[in-house]
N, C-alpha and C positions, 0 to 999 in steps of 0.2 A: 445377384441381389444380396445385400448386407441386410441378418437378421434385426428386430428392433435393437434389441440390445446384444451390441458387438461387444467380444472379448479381445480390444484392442492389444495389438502387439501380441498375443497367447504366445508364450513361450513357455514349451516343456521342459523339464530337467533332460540337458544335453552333454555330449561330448563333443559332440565340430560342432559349430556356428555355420553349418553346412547344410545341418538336418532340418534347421527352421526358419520359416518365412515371416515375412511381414503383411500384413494384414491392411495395412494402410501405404499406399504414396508419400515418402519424405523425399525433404531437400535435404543434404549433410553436407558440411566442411571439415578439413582437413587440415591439422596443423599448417601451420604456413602456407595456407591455402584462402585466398579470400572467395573463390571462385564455389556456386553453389553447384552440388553434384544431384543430380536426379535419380531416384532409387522407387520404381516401380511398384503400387501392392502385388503380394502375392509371388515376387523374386526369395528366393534364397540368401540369407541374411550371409554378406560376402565376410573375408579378413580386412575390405575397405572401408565399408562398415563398418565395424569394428572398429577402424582403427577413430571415428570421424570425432570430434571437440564442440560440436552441434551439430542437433538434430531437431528439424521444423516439421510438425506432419503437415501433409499440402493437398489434402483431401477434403471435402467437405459433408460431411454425411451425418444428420441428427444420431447423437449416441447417447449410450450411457456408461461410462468410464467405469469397466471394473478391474481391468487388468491394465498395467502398463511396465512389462518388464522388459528394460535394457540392459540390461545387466553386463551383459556382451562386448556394450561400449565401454571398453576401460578409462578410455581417456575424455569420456563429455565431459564437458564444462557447462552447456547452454543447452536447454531442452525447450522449444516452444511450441506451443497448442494455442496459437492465434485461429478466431475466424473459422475452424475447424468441426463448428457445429456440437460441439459439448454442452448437453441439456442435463446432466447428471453426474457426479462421480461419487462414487462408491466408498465407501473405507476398506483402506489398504490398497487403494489400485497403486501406490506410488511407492510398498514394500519391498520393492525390488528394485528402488531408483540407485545407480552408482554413487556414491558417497564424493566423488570426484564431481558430480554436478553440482556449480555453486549460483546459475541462474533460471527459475523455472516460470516459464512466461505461459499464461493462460488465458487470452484475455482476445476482447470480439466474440462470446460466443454467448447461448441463450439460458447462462448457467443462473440457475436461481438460488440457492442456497449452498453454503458448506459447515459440513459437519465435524463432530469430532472425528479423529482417528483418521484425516484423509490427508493431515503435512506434519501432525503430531512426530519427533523425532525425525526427521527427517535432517540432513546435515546440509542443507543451502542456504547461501548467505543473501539473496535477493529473490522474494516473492512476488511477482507484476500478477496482480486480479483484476487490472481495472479492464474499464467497457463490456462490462459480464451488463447480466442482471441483477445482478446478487442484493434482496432484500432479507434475508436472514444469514445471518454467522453466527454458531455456537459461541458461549463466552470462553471458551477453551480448544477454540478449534486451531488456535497457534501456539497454544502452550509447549512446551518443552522442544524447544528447535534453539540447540545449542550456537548452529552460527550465525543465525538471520540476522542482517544488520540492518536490513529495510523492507519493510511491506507498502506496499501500493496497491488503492484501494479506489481510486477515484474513479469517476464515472458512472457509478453504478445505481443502484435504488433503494440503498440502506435508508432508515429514517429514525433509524435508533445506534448507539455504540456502545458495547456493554462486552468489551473484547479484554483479557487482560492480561495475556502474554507472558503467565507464569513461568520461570525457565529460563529464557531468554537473555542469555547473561550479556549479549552483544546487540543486542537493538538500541538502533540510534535513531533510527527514523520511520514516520509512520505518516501518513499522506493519507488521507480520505476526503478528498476533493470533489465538486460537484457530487454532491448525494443531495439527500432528501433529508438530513439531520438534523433532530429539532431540538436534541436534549442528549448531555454530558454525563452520567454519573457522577457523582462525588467519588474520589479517590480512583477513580480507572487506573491512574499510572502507580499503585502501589506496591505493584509486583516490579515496576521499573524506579523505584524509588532512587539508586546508587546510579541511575544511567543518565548522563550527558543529551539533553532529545532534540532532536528536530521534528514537530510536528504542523502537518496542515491540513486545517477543518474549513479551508478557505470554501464559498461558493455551497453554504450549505442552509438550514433555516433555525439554526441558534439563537435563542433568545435569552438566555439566561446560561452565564458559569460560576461553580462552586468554588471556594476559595481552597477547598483542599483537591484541584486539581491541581494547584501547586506546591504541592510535598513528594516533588524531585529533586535530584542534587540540582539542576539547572535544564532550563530551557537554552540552544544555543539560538535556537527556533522558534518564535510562536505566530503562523497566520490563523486569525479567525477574520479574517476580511470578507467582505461581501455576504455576512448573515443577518440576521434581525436583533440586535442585544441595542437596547436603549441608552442602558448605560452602565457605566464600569469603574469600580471602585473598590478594586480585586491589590493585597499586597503581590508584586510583580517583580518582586528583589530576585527572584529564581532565573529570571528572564535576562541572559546577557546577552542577545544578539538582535535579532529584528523581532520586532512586535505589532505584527499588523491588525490593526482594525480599522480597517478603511475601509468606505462602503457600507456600515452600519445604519443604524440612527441615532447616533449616541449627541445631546445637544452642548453638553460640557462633561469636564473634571474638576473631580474636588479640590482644594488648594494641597491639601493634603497628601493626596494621591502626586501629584504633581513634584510640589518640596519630596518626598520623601519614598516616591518609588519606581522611578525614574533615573537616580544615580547609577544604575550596571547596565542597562538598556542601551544597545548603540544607537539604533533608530524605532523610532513610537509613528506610527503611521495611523493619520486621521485621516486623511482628505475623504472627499466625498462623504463626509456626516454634517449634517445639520446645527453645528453649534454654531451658537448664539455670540452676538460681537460683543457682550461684557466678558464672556470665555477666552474668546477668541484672541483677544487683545495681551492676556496673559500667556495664551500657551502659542503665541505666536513669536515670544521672547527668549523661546526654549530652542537651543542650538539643534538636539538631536528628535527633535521632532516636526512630520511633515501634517501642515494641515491645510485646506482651500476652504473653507465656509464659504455655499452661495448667497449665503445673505448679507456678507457686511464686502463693504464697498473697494478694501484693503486685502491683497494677496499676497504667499508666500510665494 
């Protein structure tokens, strides 16, 4: 029997990788190795181990994450905690993650909140959280993580965002997809102000955004499709790539908005909202823009 709260991985301060065991059932790969290799709990942590580029735990047992040191593994790259049953982690379980790990995948399990101090400094460039349960995150719980280049966040039960990612001199992208999200902050991306973003709030219940969410160098990205915002008459000169809002209820745009914010946009995506055929008639003249209104008789 596994106590409530297991000290996954426990590794003591060692000299062979000989003297301690693993706690949990992994899969590991092997450089030039596509082939997954089966690593028993409770085996003695091998030099094959050691050698492995990822490690999956493939156990399933409600826990509470206080420990997770591999240290061992010089050469991970990929460490994933899918499905794995994670109801908690602790701060500092991941103090002793290899710095060589640059993907940490967490995601299928009944985690409900993260704190500060639990990915704070940490050197990995891709954080996967989605299909938790996750209805709180610290507003600092990602701050200072020099190489993260993308967080993913979807699936989960956030219904607020209020994350700000101080540090993070390399984030490009950020994904919080199907939540429960009803409301933006003013300025959230201030701390990413110099950063290039791809962001997606697609699939969430937004109703209203601030116009100083756009005091970034540029959007290369922006979905807010499929949330609840009526309507929109945000300057969007930030935005040079796709700009979804499809799926709203938004019934028109200003002419304004139109003439004058919409020149660096590749593609402005309406379809599935509601506007009106005196709207429709005008923004259906616009090259880089897709729209379908059900109510007038004329399609794009």
């Amino acid at each position: 029997m596994f106590p409530a709260k297991l000290l996954l991985f426990y590794l003591q301060s060692i000299t062979f990788i000989s003297a301690a065991t693993f706690d949990f059932s992994v899969v590991y790969r092997l450089p030039h190795d596509v082939r997954g290799h089966q690593f028993p709990a409770g085996r003695e942590i091998s030099e094959t181990l050691g050698n492995a580029t990822e490690i999956a735990v493939d156990q399933k047992v409600p826990i509470v994450l206080r420990s997770f040191d591999v240290s061992f593994a010089k050469n991970l790259r990929v460490l994933v905690m899918n499905n794995c049953g994670i109801n908690e982690i602790e701060v500092g379980s991941f103090k002793n993650l290899p710095e060589t790990v640059e993907h940490l995948n967490i995601t299928g399990n009944p985690l409900k909140a993260i704190r500060d101090g639990i990915f704070n400094y940490l050197t990995i460039e891709v954080l996967n959280l989605s299909s938790n349960k996750l209805a709180t995150i610290s507003s600092g719980a990602f701050d200072s993580m020099p190489n993260l280049t993308r967080i993913i966040l979807d699936y989960n039960e956030l219904t607020s965002y209020a994350i700000w990612f101080q540090d993070c001199p390399n984030l490009v992208s950020i994904s919080a997809q199907y939540n429960f999200i009803q409301y933006i902050p003013p300025n959230i991306f201030e701390k990413l102000s110099s950063h290039k973003l791809k962001v997606h709030f697609s699939y969430n219940k937004i109703n209203i955004i601030h116009q100083d969410l756009f005091n970034v160098e540029e959007f290369a990205e922006l979905y807010l499709d499929h949330n609840d915002m009526t309507e929109f008459d945000l300057d969007v000169s930030k935005i040079s790539g796709t700009f979804s809002l499809e799926h709203n209820h938004i019934e028109c745009l200003s002419d304004e908005f139109i003439r004058n914010d919409l020149k660096k946009v590749q593609k402005l995506d309406l379809r599935e909202n509601p506007i009106n055929c005196t709207c429709y008639e005008g923004l259906v003249k616009i090259k880089n823009l897709a729209v379908s209104p059900t109510n007038c008789t004329s399609k794009v």
